[in-house]
N, C-alpha and C positions, 0 to 999 in steps of 0.2 A: 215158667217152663223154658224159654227161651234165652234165657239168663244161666237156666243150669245147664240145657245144651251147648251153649258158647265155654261156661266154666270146663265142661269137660272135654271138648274139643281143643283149647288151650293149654289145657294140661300136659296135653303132650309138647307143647313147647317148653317147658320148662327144666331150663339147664340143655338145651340139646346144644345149642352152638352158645350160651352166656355165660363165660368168666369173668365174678365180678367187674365184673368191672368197678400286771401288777399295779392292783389300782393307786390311784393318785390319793395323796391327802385333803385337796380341795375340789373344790367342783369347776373353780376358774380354770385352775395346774388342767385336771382333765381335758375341760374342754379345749385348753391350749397343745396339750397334748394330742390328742385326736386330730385337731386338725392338722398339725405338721404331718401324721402318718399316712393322713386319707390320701391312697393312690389314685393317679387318673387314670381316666376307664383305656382299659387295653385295646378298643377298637376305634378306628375311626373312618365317619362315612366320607372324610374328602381325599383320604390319602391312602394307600397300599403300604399294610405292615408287614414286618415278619415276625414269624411265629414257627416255634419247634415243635417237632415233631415228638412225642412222649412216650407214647403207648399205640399198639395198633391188636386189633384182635377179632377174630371170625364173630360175626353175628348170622352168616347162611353160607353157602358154601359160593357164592358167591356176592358176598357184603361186605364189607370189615367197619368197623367203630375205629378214626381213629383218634387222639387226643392230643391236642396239641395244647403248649405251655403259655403260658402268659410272664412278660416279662418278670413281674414282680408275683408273689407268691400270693400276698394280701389281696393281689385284688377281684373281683368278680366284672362276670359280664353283665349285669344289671339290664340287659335288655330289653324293650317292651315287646308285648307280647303283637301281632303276630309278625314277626319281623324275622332276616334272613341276611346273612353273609356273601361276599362272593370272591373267591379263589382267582387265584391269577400265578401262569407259569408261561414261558417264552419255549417254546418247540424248538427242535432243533435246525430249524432253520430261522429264528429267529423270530417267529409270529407270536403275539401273545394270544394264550389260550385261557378265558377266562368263563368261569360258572359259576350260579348261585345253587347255596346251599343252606341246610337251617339245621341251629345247634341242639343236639338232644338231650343237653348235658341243662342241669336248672341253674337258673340267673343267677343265684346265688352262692355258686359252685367255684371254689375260692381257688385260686392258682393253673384252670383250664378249662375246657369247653371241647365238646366231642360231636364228632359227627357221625351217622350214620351213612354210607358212601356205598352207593353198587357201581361193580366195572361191568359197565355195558359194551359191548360188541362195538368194536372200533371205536372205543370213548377217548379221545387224548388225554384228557381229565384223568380217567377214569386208570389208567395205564399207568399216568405218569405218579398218582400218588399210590397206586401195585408197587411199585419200583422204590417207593421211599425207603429210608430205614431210620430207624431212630436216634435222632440227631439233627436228621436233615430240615429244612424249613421251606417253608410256604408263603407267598401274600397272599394276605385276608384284608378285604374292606369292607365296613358297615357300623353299626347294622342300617338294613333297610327296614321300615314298616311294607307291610304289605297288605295287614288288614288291621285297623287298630280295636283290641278288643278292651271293652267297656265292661267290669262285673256290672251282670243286672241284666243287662240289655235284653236279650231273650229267655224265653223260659223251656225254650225246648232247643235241641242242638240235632242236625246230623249231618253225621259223616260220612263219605264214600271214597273208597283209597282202593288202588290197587300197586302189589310192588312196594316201591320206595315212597310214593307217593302216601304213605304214613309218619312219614318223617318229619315234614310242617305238622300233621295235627297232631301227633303227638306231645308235643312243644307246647300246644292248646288246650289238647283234652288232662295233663298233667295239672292246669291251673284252674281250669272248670269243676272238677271235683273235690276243690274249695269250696266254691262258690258255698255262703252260707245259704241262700237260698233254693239250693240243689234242685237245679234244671236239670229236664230230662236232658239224657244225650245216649243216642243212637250210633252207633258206627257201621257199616257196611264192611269188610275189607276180603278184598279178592286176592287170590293168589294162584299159580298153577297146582303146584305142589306142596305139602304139608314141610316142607324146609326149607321154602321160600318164605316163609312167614316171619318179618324180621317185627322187632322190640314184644314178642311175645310174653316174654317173664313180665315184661313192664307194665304192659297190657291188664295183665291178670293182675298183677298189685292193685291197679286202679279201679278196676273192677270191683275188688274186695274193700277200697276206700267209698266207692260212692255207690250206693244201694240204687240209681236212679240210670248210672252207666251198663248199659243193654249194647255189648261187640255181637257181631254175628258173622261168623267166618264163614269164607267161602273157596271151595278148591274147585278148579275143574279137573285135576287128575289127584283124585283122592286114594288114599291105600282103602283096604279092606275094610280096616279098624275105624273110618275118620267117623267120628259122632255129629260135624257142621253139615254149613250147608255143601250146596255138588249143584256144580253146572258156574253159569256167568251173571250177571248182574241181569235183573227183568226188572218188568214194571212192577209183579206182581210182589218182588220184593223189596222195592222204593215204596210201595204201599204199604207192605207188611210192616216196617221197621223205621223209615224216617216218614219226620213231622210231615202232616198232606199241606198240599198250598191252601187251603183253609185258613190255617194257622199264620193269622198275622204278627206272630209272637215267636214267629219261628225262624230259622235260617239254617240254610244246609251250606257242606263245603266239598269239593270235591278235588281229590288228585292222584294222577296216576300217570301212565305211561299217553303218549296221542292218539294212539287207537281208543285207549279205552276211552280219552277223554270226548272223543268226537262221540261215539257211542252214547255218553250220558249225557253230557251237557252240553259238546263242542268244545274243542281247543279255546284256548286265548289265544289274540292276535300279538304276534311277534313282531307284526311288521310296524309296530311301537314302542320306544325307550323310553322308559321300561316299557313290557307289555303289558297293553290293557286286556281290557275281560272276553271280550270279542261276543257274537250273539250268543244269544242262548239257543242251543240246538238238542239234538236227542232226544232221549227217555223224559228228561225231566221239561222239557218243553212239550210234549205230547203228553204228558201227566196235571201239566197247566202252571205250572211253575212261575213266574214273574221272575226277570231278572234280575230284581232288587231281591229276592229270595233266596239266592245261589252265589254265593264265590267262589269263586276257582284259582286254588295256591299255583 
């Protein structure tokens, strides 16, 4: 039931702001060939590259997707999974302004890599690539691991996002519904508004790929018509929908905006490079959660 209420809820995301987005004679020759062509990976975690700017395009009325090139055409981001990028531009008075971000485009996606990006409210980031046009280029450096994921490891998965903060597990929940052992996976995802709701089409694909993937959307300012959930994240529905702390076979992930994150779990502490995980506070600490139980993107 809860699977077809999410399906039809979803539904209406779809299409509202997404525009798509010669062999050798021997086996030596091949493999002497192959390796002259194999390109080096386009990222690198000790130094700042640039990278052009391709494609940019609405995913909410305030999001954009955008796509940037990779020197060479052949080659892919190969990335491990959970792992994260981070931008870098000089402000106008000359300060470097630098953020991380995580690609939503798959590792194996030949000639570019795309981001999902909101302009928040006095974001310099956020502004300066508004402003880009295509042609223009950026420094990217990475990738970072952030959580290194293992097929197997657990048999149940949940998620809780609110906003943008679907944009790491996204990257996650597209390689989970692999998994030949098909773990459950849960997802949470809160939003104000029914067109805030960004990689919705994407969502729903994976949905229909893994029979075990259970979204459950949530608006607090819902239209007339919304078939999800209404209101904000409770206990009542961290109980409903993700694994209970019971489950030593479980692990939840959670990301969103600071408010919300103090709310659930507690921020992570910034005042660490990188940041670490910081306590465990919130809902899921009053729900009994263990801190080995919970990462937070």
């Amino acid at each position: 039931m809860m699977k077809a209420i999410a399906a039809g809820a979803i539904g209406a995301f779809t299409g509202a702001y997404y525009t798509g987005s010669a062999e050798s004679t021997t086996a030596s020759s091949s493999s002497v060939q192959c390796a002259k062509v194999m390109p080096e990976p386009p990222l690198s975690p000790s130094e700042f590259r640039l990278f052009v700017l391709m494609n940019v395009y609405d995913e909410s009325p305030d999001t954009k997707v955008f796509r940037f090139a990779f020197p060479d055409g052949n080659q892919d981001l190969n990335m491990q999974l959970c792992s994260c990028v981070a931008f870098r531009f000089n402000d106008k008075d000359g300060n470097e302004v630098i953020r991380p971000y995580t690609p939503i485009s798959r590792p194996d996606s030949k000639g570019y890599f795309e981001f999902c990006i909101k302009n928040y409210k006095d974001s310099k980031m956020g502004s300066h690539l508004w402003a880009m046009k295509i042609g223009d280029t950026i420094d990217i450096k990475g990738p970072f691991v952030k959580w290194a994921y293992k097929p197997g490891q657990y048999k149940t998965y949940g998620f809780i996002a609110a906003g943008t903060g679907i944009t790491p597990m996204f990257q996650f929940l597209r390689e989970l519904v692999k998994e030949k052992g098909e773990p459950e996976i849960s997802l949470i995802y809160a939003n104000r508004r029914k067109e805030d709701v960004l990689l919705g089409y994407e969502l729903n694909t994976l949905m229909k790929q893994q029979r075990n993937f259970s979204p459950y959307y949530l608006l607090s300012d819902p239209p007339a018509s919304w078939m999800g959930g209404i209101g904000h994240v409770s206990k009542e529905m961290i109980k409903a929908f993700m694994p209970p702390p019971s489950r030593k076979d479980g692990m939840l992930f959670v990301c969103g905006p600071p408010k919300f994150m103090e709310t659930i779990c507690g921020d992570k502490n910034f005042a660490t490079q990188p940041p670490s995980q910081g306590d465990l506070k919130g809902l899921l600490k009053e729900l009994g959660y263990a801190p080995s139980q919970v990462f937070k993107f």
